[in-house]
Kinemage of the C-alpha trace (Angstrom):
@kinemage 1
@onewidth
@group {chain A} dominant
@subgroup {mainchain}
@vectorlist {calphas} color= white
{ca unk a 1} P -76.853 -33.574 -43.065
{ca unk a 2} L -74.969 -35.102 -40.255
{ca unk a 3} L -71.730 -35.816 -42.393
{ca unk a 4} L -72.071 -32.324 -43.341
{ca unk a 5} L -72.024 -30.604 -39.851
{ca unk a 6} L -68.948 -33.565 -39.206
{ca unk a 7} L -66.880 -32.124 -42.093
{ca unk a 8} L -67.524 -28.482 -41.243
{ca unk a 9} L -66.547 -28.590 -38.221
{ca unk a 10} L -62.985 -29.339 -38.981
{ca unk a 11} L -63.016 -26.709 -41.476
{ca unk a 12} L -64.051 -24.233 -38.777
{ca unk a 13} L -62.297 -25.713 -36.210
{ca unk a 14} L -58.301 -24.998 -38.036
{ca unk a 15} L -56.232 -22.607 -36.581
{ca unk a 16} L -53.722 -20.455 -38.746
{ca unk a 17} L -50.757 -20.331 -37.087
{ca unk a 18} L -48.164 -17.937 -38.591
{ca unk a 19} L -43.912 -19.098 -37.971
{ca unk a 20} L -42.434 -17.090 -35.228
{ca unk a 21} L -40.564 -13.859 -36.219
{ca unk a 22} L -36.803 -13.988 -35.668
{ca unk a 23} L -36.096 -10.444 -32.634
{ca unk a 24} L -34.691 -7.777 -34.521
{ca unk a 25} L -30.938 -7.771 -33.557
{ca unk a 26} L -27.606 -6.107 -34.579
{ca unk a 27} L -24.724 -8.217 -35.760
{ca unk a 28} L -21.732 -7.068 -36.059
{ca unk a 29} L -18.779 -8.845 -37.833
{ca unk a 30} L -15.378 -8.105 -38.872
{ca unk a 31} L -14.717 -7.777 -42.283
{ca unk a 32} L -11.024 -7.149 -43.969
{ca unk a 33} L -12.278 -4.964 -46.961
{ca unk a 34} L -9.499 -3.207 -49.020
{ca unk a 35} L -11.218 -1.208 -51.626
{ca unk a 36} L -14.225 0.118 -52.640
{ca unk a 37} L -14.701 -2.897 -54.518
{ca unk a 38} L -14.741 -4.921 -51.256
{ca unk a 39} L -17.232 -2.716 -49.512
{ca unk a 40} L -19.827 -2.730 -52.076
{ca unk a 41} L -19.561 -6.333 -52.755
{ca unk a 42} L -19.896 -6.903 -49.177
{ca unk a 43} L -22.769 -4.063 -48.419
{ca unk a 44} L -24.784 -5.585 -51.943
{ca unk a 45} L -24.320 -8.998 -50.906
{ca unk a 46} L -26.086 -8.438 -46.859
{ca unk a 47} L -28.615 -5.753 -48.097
{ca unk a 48} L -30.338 -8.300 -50.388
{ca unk a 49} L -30.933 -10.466 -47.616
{ca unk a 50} L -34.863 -11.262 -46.797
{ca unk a 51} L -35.305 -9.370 -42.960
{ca unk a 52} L -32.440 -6.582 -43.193
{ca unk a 53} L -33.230 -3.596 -42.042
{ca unk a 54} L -29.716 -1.566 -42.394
{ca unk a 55} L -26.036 -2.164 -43.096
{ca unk a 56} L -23.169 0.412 -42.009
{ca unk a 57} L -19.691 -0.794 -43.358
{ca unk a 58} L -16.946 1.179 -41.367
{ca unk a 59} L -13.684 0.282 -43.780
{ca unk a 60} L -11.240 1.734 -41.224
{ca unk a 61} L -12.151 -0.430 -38.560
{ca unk a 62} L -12.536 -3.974 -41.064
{ca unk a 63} L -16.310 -3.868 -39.374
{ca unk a 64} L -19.685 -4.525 -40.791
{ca unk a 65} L -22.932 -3.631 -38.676
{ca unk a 66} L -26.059 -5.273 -39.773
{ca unk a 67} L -29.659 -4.557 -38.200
{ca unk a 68} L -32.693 -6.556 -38.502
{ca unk a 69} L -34.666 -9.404 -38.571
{ca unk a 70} L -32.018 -12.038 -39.189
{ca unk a 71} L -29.606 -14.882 -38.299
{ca unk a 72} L -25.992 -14.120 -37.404
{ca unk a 73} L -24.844 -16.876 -38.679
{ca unk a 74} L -26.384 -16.621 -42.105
{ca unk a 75} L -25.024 -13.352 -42.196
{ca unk a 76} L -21.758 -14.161 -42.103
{ca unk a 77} L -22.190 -17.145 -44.480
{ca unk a 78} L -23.828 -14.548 -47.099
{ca unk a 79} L -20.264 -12.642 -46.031
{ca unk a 80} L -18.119 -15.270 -46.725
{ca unk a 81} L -19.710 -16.015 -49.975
{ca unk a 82} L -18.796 -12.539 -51.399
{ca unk a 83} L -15.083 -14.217 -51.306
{ca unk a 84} L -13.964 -13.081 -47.699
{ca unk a 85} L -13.259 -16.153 -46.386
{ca unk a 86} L -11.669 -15.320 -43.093
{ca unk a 87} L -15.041 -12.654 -41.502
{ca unk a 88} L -15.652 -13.810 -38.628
{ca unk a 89} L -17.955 -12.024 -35.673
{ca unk a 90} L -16.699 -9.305 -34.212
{ca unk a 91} L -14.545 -9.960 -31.465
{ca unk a 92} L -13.719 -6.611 -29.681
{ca unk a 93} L -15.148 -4.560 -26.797
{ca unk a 94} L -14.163 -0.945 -26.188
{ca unk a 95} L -10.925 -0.643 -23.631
{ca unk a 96} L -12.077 1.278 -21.130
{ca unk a 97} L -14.792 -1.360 -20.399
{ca unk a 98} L -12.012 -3.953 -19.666
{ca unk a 99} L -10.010 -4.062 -16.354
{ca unk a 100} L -6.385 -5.588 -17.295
{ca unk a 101} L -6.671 -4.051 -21.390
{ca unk a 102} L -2.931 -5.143 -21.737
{ca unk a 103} L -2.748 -8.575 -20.415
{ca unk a 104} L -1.751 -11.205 -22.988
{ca unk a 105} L -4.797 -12.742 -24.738
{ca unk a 106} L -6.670 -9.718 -24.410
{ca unk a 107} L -4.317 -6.956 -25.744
{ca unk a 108} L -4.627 -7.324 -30.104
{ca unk a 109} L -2.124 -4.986 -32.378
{ca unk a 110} L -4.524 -5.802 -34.887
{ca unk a 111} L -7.162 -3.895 -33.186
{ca unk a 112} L -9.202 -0.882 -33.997
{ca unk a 113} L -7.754 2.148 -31.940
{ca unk a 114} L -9.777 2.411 -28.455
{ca unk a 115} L -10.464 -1.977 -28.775
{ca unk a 116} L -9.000 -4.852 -27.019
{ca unk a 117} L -10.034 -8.443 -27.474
{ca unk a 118} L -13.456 -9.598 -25.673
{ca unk a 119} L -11.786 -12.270 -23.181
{ca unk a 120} L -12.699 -13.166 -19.607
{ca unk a 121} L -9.649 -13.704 -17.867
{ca unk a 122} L -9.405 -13.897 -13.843
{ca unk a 123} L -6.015 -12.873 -12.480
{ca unk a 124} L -5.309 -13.282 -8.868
{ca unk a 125} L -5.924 -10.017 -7.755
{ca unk a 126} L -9.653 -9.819 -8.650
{ca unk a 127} L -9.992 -13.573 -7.827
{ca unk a 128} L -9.319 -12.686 -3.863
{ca unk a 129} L -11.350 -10.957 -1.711
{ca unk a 130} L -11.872 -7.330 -2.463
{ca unk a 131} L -10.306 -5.682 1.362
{ca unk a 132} L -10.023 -1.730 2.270
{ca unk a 133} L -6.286 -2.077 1.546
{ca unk a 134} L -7.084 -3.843 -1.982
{ca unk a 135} L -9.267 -0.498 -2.140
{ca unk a 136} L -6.721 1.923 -1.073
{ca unk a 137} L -3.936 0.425 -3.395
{ca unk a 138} L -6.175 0.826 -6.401
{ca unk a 139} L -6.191 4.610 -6.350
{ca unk a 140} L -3.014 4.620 -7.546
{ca unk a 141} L -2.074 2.367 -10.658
{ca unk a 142} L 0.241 2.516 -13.060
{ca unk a 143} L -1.373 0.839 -15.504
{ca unk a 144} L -4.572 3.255 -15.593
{ca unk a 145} L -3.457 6.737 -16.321
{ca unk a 146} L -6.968 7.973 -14.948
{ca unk a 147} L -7.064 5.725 -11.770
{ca unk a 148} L -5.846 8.292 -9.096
{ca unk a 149} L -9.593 9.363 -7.832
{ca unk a 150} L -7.806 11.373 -5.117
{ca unk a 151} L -6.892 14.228 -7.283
């Protein structure tokens, strides 16, 4: 009987461990579909992956938006696959969230109306220090048409 108790021990003793979950997350990747062709291709091809929870295509804007439990960058292998080769993630942010929205690098003509390209540039003005008359002076900018908070 000793053996016995020996072997069922380790039998008792094993943990079930299940693999980690991936977090649910949104991916969003831009997507140049022309027809309607394109768009169900590309929708059919993401929804049938294992861990998606939803798929909006916007056509207008070229994006995709995929929710769920899965990787980005399978995604947008599974995208390429459907035969658009040049998706890529998308690479925008909405303009009023970005301080110089027409500096080179950041301003795109390709870009959905209201977007500019997600860069981090530091120009010299917001690299010095931030002083009352740096304040004052930024009431008033031309480049802002809703800057002037006197009014």
């Amino acid at each position: 009987m000793g053996a016995l108790d020996y072997l069922s021990n380790f039998c008792t003793d094993v943990r079930v461990t299940r693999p980690r979950r991936k977090p649910m997350q949104t991916v969003e990747i831009k997507v140049k579909m022309d027809c309607d062709g394109c768009e169900r291709r590309v929708r059919n091809a993401v929804t049938r992956m294992k861990g998606v929870k939803s798929v909006e295509v916007n056509r207008k804007e070229s994006r995709v938006t995929v929710s769920g439990y899965v990787d980005p960058n399978k995604v947008l292998k599974r995208i390429r696959r459907t035969g658009k080769k040049r998706a890529e993630f998308w690479p925008y942010v909405p303009q009023h969230l970005v301080h110089f929205p027409y500096v080179s690098g950041v301003y795109d003509k390709r870009a959905p109306a209201g977007y500019v390209r997600n860069v981090n540039i530091v120009t010299p003005s917001a690299a010095a220090s931030n002083t009352a008359e740096e304040q004052v002076m930024s009431f008033f900018s031309d480049d802002n048409v809703n800057a002037c908070s006197i009014m």
